[in-house]
ROVEX-37076 format. One record per atom (N, C-alpha, C): x, y, z; residue in three letters. Coordinates in steps of 0.001 Angstrom, whole numbers, padded with zeros to 6 digits, always signed. Example, Ala and Ser with C-alpha at 12.3 -4.5 7.8 and 13.67 -1.06 7.14 Angstrom:
residues 2
+013190-005690+007800ala +012300-004500+007800ala +013200-003300+007800ala +012850-002250+007080ser +013670-001060+007140ser +012900+000030+007870ser 
***
This chain:
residues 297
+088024+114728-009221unk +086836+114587-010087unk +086249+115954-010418unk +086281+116882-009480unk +085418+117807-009668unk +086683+118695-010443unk +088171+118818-010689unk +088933+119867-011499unk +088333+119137-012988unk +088290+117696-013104unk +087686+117185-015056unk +086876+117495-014780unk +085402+117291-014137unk +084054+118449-014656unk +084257+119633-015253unk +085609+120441-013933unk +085256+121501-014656unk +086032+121805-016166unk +086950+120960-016273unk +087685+120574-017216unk +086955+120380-018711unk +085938+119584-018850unk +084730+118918-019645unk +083590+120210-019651unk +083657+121035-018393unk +082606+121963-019100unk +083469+123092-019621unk +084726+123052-019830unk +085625+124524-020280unk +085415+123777-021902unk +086040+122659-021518unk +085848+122227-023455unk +084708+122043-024239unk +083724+121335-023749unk +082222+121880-023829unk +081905+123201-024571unk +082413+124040-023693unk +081918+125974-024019unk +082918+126306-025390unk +084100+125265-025458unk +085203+125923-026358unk +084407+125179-027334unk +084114+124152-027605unk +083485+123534-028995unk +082372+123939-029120unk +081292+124154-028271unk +080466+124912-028541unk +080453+126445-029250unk +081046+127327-029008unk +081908+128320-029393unk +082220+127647-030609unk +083028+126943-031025unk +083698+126822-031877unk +082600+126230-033208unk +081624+125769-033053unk +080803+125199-033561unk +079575+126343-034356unk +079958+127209-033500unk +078866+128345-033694unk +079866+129587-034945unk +081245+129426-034798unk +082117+129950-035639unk +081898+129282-036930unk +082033+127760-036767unk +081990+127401-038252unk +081059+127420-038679unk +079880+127676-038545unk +078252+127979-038701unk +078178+128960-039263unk +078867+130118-038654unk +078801+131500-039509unk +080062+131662-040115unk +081210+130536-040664unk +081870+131240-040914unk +082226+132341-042188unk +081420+132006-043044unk +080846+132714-044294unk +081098+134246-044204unk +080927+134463-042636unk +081235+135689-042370unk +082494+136370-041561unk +083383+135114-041539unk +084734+135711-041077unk +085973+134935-041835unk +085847+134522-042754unk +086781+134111-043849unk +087876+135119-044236unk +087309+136326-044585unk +088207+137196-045547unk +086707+137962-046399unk +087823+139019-047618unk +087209+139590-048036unk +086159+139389-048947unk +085285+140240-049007unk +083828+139759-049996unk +084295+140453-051267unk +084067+139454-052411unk +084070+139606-053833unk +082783+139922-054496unk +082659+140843-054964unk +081567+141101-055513unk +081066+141548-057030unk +080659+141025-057639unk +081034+141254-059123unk +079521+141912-060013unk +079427+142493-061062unk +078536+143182-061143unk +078661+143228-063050unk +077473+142875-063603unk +077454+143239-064619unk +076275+143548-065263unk +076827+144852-066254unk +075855+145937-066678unk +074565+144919-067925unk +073701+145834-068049unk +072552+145591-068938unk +073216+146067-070734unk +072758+145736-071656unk +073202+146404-073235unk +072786+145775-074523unk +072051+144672-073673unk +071332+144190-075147unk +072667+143308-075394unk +072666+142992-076942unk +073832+142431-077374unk +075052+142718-077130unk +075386+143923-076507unk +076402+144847-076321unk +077097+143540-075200unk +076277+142674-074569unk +076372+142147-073703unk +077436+141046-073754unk +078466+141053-075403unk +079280+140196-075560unk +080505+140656-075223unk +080581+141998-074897unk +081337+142553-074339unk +081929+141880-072897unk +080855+141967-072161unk +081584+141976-070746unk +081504+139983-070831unk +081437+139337-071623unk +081271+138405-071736unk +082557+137691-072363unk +083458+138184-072771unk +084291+138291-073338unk +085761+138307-072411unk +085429+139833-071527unk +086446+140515-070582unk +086492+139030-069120unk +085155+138837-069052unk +084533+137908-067666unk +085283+136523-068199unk +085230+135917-069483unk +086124+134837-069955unk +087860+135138-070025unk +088263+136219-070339unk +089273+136597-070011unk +090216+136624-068317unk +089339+136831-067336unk +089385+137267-066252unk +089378+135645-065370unk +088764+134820-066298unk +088456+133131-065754unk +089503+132640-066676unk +090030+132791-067263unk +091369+132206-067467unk +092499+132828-066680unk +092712+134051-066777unk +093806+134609-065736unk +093384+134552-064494unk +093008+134347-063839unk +092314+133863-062730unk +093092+132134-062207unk +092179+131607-063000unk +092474+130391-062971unk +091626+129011-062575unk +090446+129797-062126unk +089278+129572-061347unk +087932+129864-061953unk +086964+129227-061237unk +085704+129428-061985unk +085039+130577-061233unk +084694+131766-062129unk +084169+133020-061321unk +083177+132633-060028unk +082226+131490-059636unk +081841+131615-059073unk +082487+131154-057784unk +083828+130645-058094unk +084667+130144-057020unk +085491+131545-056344unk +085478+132585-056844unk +085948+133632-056431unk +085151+135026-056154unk +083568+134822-056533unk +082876+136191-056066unk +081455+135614-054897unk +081874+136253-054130unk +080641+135833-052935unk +079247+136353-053536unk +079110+137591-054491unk +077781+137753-054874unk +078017+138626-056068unk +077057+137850-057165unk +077008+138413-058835unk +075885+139171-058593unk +075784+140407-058966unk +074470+140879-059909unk +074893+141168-061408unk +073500+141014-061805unk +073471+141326-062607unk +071873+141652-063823unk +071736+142570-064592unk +070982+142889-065257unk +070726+142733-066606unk +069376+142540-066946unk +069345+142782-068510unk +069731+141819-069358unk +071492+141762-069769unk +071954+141676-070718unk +071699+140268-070585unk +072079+139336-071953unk +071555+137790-072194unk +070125+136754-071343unk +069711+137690-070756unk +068329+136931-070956unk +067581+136163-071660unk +067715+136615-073181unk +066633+136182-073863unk +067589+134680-074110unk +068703+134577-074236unk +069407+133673-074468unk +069775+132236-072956unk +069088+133164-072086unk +069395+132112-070941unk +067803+131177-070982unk +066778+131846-071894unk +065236+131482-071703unk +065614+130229-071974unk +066395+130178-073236unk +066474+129347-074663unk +067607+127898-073965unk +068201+128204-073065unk +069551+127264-072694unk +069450+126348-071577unk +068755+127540-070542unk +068486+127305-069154unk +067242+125931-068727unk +065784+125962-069647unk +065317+125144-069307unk +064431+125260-068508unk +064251+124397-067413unk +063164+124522-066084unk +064348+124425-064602unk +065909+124829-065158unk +066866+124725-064316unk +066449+125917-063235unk +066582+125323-061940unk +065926+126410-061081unk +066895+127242-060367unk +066737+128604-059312unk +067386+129411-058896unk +068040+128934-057943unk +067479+128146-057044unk +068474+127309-055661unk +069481+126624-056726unk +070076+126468-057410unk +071054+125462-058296unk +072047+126526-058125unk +071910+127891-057987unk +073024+128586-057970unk +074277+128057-057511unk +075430+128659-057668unk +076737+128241-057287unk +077695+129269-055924unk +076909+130380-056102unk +077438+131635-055528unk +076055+132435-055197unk +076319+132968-054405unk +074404+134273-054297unk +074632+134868-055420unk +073152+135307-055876unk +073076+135714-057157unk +071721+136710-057111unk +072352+138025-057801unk +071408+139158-057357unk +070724+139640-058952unk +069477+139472-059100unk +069144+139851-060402unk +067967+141063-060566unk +068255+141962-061333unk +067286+142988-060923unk +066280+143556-061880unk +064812+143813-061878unk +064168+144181-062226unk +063279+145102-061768unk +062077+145688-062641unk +061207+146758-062222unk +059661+146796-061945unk +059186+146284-060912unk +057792+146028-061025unk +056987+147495-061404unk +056170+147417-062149unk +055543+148551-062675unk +054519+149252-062342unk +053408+147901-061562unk +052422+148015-060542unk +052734+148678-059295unk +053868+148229-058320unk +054074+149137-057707unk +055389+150489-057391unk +055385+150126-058785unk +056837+151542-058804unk +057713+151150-057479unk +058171+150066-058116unk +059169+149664-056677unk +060453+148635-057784unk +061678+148903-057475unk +062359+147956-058094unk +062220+146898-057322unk +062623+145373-058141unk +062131+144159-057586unk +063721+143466-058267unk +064182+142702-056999unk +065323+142131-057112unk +065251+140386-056720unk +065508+140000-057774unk +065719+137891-057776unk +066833+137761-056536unk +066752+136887-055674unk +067936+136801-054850unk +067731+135150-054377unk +069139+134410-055272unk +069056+133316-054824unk +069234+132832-053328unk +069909+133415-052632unk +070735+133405-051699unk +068827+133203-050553unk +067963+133699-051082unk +066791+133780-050399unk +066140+132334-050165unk +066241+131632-051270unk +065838+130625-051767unk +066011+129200-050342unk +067312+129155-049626unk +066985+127987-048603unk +065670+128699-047598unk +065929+129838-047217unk +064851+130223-045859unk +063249+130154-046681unk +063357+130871-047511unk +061867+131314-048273unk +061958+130105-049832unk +061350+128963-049966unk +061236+128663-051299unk +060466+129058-052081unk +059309+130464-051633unk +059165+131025-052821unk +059964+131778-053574unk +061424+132410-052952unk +062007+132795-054193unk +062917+132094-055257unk +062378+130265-055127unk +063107+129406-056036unk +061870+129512-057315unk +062352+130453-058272unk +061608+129970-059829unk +062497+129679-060707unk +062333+129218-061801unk +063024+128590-062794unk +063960+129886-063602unk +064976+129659-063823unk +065757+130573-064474unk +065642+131290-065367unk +065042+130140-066196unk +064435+131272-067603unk +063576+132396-067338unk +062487+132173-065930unk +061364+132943-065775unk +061952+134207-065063unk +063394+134181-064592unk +063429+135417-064284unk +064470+136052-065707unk +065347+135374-066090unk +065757+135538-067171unk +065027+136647-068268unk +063475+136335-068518unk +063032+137346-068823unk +062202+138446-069174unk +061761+138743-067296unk +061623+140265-066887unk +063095+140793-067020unk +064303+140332-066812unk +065441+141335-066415unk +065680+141344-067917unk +065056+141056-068504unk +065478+141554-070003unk +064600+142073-071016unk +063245+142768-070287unk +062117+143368-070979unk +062665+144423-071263unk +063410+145236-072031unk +063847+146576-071771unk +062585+146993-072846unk +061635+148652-072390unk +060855+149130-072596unk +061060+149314-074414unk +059867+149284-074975unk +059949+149060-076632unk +060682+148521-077464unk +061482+146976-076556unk +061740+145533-076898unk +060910+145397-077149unk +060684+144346-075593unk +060220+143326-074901unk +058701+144147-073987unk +057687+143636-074179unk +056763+143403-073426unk +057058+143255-071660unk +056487+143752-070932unk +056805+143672-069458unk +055873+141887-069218unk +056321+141130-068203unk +056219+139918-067672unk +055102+139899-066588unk +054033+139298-066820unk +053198+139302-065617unk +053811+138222-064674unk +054162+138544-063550unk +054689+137087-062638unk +054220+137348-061519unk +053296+135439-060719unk +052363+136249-060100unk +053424+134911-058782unk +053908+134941-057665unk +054576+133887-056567unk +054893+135043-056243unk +055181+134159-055027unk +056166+134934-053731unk +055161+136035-052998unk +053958+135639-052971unk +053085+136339-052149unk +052616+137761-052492unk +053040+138122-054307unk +052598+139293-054670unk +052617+138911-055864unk +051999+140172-057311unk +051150+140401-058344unk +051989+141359-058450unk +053372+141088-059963unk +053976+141665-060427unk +054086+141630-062112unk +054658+143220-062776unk +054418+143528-064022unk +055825+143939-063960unk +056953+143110-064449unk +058249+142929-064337unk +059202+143658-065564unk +059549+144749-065485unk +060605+144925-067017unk +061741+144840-066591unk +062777+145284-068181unk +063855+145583-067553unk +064708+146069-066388unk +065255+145581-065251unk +065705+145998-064040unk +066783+147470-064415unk +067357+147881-066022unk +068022+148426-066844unk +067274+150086-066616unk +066291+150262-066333unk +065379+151010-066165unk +065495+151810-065286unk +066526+151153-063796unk +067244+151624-062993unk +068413+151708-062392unk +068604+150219-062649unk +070131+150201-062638unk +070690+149295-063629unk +071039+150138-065044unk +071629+149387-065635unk +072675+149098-065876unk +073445+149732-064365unk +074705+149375-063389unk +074468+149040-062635unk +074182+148140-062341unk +073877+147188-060607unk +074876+147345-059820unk +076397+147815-060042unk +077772+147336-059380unk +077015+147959-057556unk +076065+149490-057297unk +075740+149825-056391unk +074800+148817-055590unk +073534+148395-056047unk +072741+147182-055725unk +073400+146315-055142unk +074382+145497-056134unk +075597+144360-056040unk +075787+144712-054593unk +076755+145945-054351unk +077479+146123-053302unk +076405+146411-051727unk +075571+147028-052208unk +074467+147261-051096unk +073488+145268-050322unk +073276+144655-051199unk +073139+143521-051300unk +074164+142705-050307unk +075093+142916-050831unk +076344+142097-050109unk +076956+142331-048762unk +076319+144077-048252unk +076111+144649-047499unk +075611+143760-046219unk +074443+143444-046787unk +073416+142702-046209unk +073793+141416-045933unk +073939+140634-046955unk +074295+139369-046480unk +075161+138942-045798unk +076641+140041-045825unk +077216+139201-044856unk +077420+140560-043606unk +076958+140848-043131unk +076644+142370-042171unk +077915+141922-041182unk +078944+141148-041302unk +079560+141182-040004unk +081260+141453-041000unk +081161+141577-042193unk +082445+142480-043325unk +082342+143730-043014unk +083537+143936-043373unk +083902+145645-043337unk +084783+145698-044877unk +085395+144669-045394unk +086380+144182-046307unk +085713+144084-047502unk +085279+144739-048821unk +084778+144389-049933unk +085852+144707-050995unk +085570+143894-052086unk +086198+144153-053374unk +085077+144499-054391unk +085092+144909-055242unk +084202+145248-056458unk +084039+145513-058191unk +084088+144141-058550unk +084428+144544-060303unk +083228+144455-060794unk +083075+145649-061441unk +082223+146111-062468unk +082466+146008-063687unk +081642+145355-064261unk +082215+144927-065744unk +081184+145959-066596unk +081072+146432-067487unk +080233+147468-068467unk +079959+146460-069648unk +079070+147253-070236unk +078744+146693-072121unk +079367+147694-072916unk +079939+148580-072346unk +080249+149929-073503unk +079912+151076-073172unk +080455+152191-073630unk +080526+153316-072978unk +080329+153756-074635unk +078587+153927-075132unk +078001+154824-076346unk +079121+156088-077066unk +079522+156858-075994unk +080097+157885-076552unk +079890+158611-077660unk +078214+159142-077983unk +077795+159825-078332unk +077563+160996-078110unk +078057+161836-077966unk +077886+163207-077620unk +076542+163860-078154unk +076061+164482-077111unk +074629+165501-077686unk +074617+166582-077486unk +074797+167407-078799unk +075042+168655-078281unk +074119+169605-078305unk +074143+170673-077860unk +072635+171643-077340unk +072113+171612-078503unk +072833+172153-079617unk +072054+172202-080906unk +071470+171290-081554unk +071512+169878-081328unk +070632+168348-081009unk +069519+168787-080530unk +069915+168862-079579unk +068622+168095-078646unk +067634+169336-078288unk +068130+170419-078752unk +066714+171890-078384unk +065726+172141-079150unk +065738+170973-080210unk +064468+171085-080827unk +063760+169855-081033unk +063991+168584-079939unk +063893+167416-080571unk +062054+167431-079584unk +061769+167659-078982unk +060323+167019-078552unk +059992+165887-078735unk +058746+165827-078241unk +058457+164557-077936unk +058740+163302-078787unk +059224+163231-079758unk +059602+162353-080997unk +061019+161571-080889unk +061573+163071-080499unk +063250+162909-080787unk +063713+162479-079097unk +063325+162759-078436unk +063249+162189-076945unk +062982+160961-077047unk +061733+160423-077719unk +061713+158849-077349unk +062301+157981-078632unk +063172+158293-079230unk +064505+157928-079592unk +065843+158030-078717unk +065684+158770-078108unk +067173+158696-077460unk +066940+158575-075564unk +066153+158585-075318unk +065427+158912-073911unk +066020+157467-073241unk +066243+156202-073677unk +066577+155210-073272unk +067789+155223-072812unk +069058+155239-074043unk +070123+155272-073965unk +070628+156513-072845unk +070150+157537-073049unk +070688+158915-071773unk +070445+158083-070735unk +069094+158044-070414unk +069038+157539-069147unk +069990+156313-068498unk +070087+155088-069208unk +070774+154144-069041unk +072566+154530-068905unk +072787+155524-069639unk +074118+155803-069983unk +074006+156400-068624unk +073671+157901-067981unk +073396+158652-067247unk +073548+157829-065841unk +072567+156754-065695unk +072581+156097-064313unk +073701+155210-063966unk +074582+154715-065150unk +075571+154041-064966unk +076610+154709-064757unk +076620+155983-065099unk +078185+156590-064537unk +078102+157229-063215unk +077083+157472-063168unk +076618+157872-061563unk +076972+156633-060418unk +076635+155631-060954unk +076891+154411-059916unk +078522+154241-060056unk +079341+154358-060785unk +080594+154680-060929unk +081288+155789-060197unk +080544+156936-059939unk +081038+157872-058985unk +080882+157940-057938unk +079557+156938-057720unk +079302+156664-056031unk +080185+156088-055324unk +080471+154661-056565unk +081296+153475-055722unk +082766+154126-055676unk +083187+154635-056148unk +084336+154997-056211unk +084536+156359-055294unk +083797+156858-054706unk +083517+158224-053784unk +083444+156529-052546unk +082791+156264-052503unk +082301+155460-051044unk +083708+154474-050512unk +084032+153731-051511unk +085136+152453-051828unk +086329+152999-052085unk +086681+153767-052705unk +087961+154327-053158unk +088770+153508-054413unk +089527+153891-055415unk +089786+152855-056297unk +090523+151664-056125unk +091000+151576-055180unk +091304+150251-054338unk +090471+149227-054346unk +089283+149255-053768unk +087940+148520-053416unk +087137+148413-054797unk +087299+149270-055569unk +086355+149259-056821unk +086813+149400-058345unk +087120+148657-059087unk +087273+148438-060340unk +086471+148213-061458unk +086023+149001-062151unk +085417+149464-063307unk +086407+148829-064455unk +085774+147948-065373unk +085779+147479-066211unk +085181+148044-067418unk +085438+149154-068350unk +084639+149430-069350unk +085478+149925-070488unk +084625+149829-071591unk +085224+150104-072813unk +084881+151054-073408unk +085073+152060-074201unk +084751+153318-075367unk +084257+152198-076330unk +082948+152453-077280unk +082473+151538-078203unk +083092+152294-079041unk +084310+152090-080030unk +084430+152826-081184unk +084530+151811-082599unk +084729+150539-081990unk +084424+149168-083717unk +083705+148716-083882unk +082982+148865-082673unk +081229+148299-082795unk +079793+148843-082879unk +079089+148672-083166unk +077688+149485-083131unk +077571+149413-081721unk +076858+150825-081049unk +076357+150841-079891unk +075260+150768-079463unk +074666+150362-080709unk +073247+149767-080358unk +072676+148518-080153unk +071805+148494-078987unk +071394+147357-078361unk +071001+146237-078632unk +070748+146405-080000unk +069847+145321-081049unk +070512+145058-082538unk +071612+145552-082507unk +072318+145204-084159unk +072898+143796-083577unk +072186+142786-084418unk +072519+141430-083894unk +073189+140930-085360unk +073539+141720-086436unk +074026+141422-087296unk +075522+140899-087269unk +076104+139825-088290unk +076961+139142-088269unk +078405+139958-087683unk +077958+140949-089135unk +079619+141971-088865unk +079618+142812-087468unk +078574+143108-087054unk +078882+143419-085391unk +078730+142885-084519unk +078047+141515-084277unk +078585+140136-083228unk +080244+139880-083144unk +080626+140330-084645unk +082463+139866-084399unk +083219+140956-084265unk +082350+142997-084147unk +083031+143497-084003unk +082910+143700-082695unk +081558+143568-081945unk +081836+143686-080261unk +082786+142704-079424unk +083383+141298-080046unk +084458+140425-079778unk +085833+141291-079705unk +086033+141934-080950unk +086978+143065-081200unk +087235+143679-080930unk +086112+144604-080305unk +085903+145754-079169unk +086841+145147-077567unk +086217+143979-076894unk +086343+143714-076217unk +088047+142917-076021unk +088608+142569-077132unk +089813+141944-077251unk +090499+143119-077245unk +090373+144395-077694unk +090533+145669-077480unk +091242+145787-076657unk +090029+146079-075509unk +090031+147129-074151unk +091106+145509-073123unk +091213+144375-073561unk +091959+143055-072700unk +093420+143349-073312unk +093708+144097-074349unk +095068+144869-074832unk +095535+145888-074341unk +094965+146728-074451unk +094866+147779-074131unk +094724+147638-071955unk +094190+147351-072135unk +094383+147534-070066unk +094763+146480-069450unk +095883+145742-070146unk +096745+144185-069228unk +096280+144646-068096unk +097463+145250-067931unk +097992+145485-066208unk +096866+145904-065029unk +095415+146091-065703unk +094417+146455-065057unk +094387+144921-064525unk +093782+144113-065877unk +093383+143009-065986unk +094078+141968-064775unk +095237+141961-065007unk +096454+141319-063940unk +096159+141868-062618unk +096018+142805-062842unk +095754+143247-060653unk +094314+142578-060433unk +093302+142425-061402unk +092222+142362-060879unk +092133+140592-061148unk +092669+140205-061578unk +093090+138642-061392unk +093721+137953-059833unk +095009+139128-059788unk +095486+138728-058491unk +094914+139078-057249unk +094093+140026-057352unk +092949+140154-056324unk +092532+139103-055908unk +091381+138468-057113unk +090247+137787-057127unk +091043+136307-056797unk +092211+135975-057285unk +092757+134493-057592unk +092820+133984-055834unk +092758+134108-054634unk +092802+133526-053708unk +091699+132974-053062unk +090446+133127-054079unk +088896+132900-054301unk +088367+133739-052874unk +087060+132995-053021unk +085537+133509-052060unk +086238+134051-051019unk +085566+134952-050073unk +085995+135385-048539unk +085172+134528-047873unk +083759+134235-048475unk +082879+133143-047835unk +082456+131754-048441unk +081662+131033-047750unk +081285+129885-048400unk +079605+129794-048534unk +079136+131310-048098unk +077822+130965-048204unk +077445+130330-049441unk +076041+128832-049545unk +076099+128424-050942unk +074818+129444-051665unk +074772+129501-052786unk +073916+130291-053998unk +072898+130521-053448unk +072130+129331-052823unk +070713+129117-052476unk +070522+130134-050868unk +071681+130132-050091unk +071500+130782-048794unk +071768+129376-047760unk +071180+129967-047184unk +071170+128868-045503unk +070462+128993-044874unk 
***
């Protein structure tokens, strides 16, 4: 009698154990997918395009294969219009969205994944939809007052209108017991405007806040490109971007003939870089490393 006690308390400790594995297992599956896409205004049909491309070669529904999206800016105004009173716990995958509170000079980041522990960070989609798409002399900044603070919300574009670093720092966090990340960065376009000294040495205060947006935005996104790729190595991190040369590179030409030339653009750069495209399919195609759901746990 007393070797099955001890028999019943060895299996006991093993299912117990074992119980506490499948609880966390979110965090010992395999590798974390992490996907990231840039801010650009309309430019935003771009990576919209490459991301439909990538879900057919794939084979799978992106959120069945990335443990955590960020993303900024781009189609907001269009998710106000679609989305409804559909709320943030509905997520499918964690979902990292970023903006800029203005009141306290602090960036301010949406995180569904927050949403089971804390239900103040469940608001309706549209409402974050758009602060992350106030970009400065659009859109008006968003007064939004939950979650236990008094915020003046713009474009998250303002700072990172490459999230792929955020994305990855984020994911950091959530699942703290990875060492294993993957990372696709998808872009809106790469301006490729050159400014040359003889530009810009006489432009003052005028000619600066004409172009003061785009530098900056352009500027912070290739920087987050040299980080991840200094930190990750190009193994771990894949950059997705295009040279705008058939399309306008501006944020707001919502006109006919350049809605079908940023399609063009983007059918482009899915010609032009198969074999990118194909590795970063066969990466992603064995889906999630975890099962954490959208909302958290």
């Amino acid at each position: 009698m007393e070797g099955h006690c001890e028999h019943f308390a060895l299996l006991s400790v093993f299912f117990s154990s074992l119980s506490r594995v499948l609880d966390n297992r979110e965090l010992l599956m395999g590798r974390i997918n992490v996907l990231s896409i840039d801010g650009g205004g309309i430019r935003g049909i771009i990576p919209a395009v490459i991301l439909d491309a990538l879900r057919t070669g794939i084979g799978r529904e992106l959120h069945e294969v990335f443990d955590l999206i960020g993303g900024t800016s781009t189609g907001g105004n269009v998710l106000q219009q679609f989305f409804g009173e559909t709320e943030f716990r509905s997520a499918l995958t964690p979902l990292l969205v970023s903006s800029y509170d203005l009141q306290s000079q602090l960036p301010f980041f949406f995180k569904s994944h927050k949403v089971a522990g804390d239900p103040r960070w469940n608001w309706p989609v549209r409402l974050i939809a758009r602060p992350t798409s106030a970009a400065p002399t659009f859109f008006p900044p968003l007064h939004l007052q939950g979650n236990g603070g008094d915020y003046a919300l713009v474009d998250g574009g303002v700072f990172v209108n490459n999230p792929a670093m955020a994305a990855y720092a984020e994911a950091r966090c959530v699942y703290p017991g990875e060492s294993d990340f993957y990372v696709v960065s998808v872009g809106t376009g790469d301006r490729d405007d050159r400014i040359t000294y003889g530009q810009a040495k006489g432009w003052g205060l005028l000619g600066w806040a004409r172009e003061i947006v785009p530098v900056m935005m352009d500027s912070v996104s290739e920087a987050v490109d040299y980080e991840l790729e200094a930190i990750l190595g190009i193994s771990a991190h894949t950059r997705l971007q295009t040279k705008i040369d058939v399309a306008s590179p501006e944020m707001d030409d919502v006109s006919a003939d350049n809605l079908a030339n940023l399609r063009v653009q983007a059918e482009q750069f899915l010609r032009q870089n198969a074999r990118t495209i194909q590795h970063v399919c066969a990466m992603l195609r064995p889906g999630r490393g975890s099962n954490l759901p959208g909302a958290g746990k």
